[in-house]
N, C-alpha and C positions, 0 to 999 in steps of 0.2 A: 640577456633573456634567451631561453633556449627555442629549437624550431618549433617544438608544441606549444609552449605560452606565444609565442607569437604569432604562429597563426589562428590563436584564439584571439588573442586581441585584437587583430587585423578582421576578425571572422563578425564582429559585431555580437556574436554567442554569448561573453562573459557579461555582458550587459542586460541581454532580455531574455537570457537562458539559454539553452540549446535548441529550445523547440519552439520557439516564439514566447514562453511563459516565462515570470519574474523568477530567478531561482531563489530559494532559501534553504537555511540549514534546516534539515530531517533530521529525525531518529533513526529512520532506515527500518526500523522495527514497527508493526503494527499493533505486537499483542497489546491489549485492553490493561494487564496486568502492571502493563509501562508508566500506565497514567493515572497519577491519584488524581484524587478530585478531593477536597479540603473544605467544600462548603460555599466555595471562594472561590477559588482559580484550580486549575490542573496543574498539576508539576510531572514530567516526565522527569524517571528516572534511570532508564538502561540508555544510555550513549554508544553500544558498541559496535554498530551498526551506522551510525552517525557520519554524515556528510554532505554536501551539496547537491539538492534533489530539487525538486518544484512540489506544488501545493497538491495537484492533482496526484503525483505518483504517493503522494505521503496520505491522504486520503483511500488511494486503493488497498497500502498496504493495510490501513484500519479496518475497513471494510470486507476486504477480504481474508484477512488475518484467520484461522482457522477458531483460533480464540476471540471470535468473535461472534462466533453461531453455535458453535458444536454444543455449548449447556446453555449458556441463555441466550437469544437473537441479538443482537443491535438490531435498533429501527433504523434499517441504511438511510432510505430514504428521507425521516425524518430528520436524523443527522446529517444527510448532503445538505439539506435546504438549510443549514446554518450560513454554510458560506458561499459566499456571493462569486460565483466563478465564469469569467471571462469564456465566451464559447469556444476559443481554442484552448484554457483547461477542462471544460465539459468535454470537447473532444476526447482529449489526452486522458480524463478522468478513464470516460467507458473502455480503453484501451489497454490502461493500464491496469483494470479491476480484470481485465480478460485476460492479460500476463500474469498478473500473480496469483488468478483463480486457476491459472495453468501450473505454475509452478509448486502451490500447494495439491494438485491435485496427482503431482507428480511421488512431492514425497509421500503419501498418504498412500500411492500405490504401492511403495518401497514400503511401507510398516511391516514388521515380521511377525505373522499369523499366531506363532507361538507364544512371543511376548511384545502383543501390542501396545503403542504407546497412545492410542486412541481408541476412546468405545467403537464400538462392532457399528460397522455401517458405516464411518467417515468418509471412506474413502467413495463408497456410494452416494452416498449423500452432496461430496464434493463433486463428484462428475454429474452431477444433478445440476448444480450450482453453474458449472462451467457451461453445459448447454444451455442455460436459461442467459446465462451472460453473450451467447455467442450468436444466438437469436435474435 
């Protein structure tokens, strides 16, 4: 075993996560686009982004996702209250919604004026987003 795997296992981390929360396999990816819905069950289909993450960070990335508001809304709220989350992932949730509302609001600042890859306003709208989150 090398000196990184061992002092994870030594760390207690690969058991309860990194951050006190269970880990699971993510998508890594948030957009809505990911997930069919069949009537039935959801099936995600983009893996490429895929890895070892926890439930809260995988929830921010949905939530926050830009494809997630920009044409029609998610009911965040009503969609948080589906799962049942331990207050140290409520913690980690509002944190994490506050990082990747950062980092979406980062590239949206980067779109080029000339040939936008988003309607007029996003990136307004996203820093709207991000003070309401930081509040």
């Amino acid at each position: 075993m090398d000196a990184g795997l061992a002092w994870l296992a030594a760390s207690g981390l690969e058991a309860d996560g990194a951050w006190g929360v269970p880990p699971v396999f993510g998508p890594g990816d948030g957009n809505l686009a990911n997930y069919l819905w069949d009537g039935r069950r959801v099936r995600i289909v983009d893996f490429e982004e895929s890895g070892r993450s926890d439930r809260a960070f995988e929830l921010a990335e949905i939530t926050e996702h830009v494809g997630s508001w920009v044409d029609g809304p998610l009911d965040v709220p009503a969609f948080l209250d589906r799962f049942d989350l331990s207050p140290v992932e409520a913690a980690r949730l509002r944190e994490c919604r506050r990082l990747v509302a950062l980092v979406w609001l980062f590239l949206l600042a980067a779109d080029d004026p000339d040939h936008p890859g988003n309607p007029p306003g996003t990136a307004e709208r996203q820093a709207g987003r991000v003070l309401d989150l930081l509040a």
